[in-house]
N, C-alpha and C positions, 0 to 999 in steps of 0.2 A: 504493500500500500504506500500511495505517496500523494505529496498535499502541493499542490502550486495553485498562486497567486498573481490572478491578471490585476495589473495597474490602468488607465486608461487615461489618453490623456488626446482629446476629442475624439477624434475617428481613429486614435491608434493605441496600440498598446506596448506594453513592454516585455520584450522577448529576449533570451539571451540567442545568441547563431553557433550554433553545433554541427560537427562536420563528422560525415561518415566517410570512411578513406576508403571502404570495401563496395560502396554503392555509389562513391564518387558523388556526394549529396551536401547540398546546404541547406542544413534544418532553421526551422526557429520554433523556440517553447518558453509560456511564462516559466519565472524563478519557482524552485522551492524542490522538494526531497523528501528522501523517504521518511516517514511516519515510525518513530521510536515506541518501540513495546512501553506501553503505558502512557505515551503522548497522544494528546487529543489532534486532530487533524490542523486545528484552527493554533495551536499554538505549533505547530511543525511550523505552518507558515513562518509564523512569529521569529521562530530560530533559527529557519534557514535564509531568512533575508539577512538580519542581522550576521551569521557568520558566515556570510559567501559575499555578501555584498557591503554590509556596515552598515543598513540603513533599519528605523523603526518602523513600524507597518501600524497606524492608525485601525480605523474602522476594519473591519473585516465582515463580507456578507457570503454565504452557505451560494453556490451558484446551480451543482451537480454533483453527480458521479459520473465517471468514465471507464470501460473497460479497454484497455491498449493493449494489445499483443499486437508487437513487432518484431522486426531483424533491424539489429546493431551494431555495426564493426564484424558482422558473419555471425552474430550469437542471437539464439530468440528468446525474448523477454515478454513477461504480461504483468502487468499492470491494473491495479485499481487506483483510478485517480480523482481524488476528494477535491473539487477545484470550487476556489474564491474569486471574490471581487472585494480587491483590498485597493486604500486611499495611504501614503507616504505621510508622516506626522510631518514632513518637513519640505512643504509645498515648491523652493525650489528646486527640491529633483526633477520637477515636471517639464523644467528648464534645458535640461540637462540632455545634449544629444546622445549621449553614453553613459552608462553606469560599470563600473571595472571592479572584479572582486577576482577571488580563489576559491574553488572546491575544495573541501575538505583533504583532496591526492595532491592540492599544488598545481592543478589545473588553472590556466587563467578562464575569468569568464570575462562575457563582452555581452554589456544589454543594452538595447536600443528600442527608441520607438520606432513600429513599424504598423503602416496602415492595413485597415482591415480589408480592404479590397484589394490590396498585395495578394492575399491569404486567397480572397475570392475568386478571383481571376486566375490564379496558377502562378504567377509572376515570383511567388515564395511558398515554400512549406510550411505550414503549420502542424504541431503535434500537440498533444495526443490526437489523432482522430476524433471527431468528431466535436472539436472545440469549438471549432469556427460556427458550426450549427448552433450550439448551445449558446454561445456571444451572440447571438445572431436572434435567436427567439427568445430571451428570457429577458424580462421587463425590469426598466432601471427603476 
C-alpha cells in the first residue's frame, strides 16, 4: 500500500518525472510512499513530503483508491494506492517551477508543475493509472 499527494496549482499539478531505462519511458507521478505498518494513509502523506522533499503539507482531502499493477525497470509490481488532495502550508511553493529533494536510497527527485491536458492528450505519462480519470470526475 502506498499514499500520494496531488498539489494543484490551477490546471496543473505537481509530479515528480521518473524514468524507466528498460521501456525507455518518461513517467510522471504525485509525491509520497509506501504506507508504514501502523501509519494511517493520511499521515504517510505527511512524512513522505517532509523527508523527500522538506516541505509541510496543510489540508489534506481523502480523493480514492487505486489498484496499479505495472512493469518497472523489467520487475512487476501492484499496488494499492490511497491518493489525496493536499494544499502546501507555505503558499510560495506554488511559485516555485521545481521542487528538489532525495528518496530515502539517495535518489534525486525533481517535481514540477505539469498541466492536466499534458496527461490528457498523450503528450506525458501519468501514473498510477487511472488518476487522470479520478482528477478529472471528482468535485472540488
Amino acid at each position: 500500500p502506498i499514499a500520494i499527494c496531488v498539489f494543484r496549482n490551477s490546471d496543473r499539478i505537481l509530479v515528480f518525472e521518473g524514468q524507466d531505462p528498460v521501456k525507455g519511458e518518461t513517467f510522471y507521478r504525485p509525491l509520497g510512499g509506501g504506507i508504514e505498518f501502523g501509519e494511517s494513509s493520511e499521515a504517510t502523506v505527511r512524512r513522505e513530503l517532509k523527508e523527500e522533499v522538506n516541505v509541510d503539507v496543510g489540508d489534506v482531502r481523502f480523493l480514492g483508491v487505486l489498484e496499479n499493477i505495472f512493469m518497472f525497470n523489467g520487475n512487476s509490481y501492484h499496488e494499492i494506492v490511497m491518493v489525496f488532495d493536499g494544499a502546501f502550508v507555505d503558499s510560495e511553493l506554488y511559485a516555485q517551477a521545481e521542487i528538489h529533494g532525495k528518496e530515502a536510497n539517495g535518489d534525486n527527485i525533481r517535481a514540477l508543475w505539469k498541466s492536466l491536458d499534458e496527461f490528457a492528450c498523450g503528450q506525458s505519462i501519468l501514473y498510477p493509472d487511472g488518476l487522470l480519470s479520478l482528477l478529472r470526475t471528482e468535485v472540488r
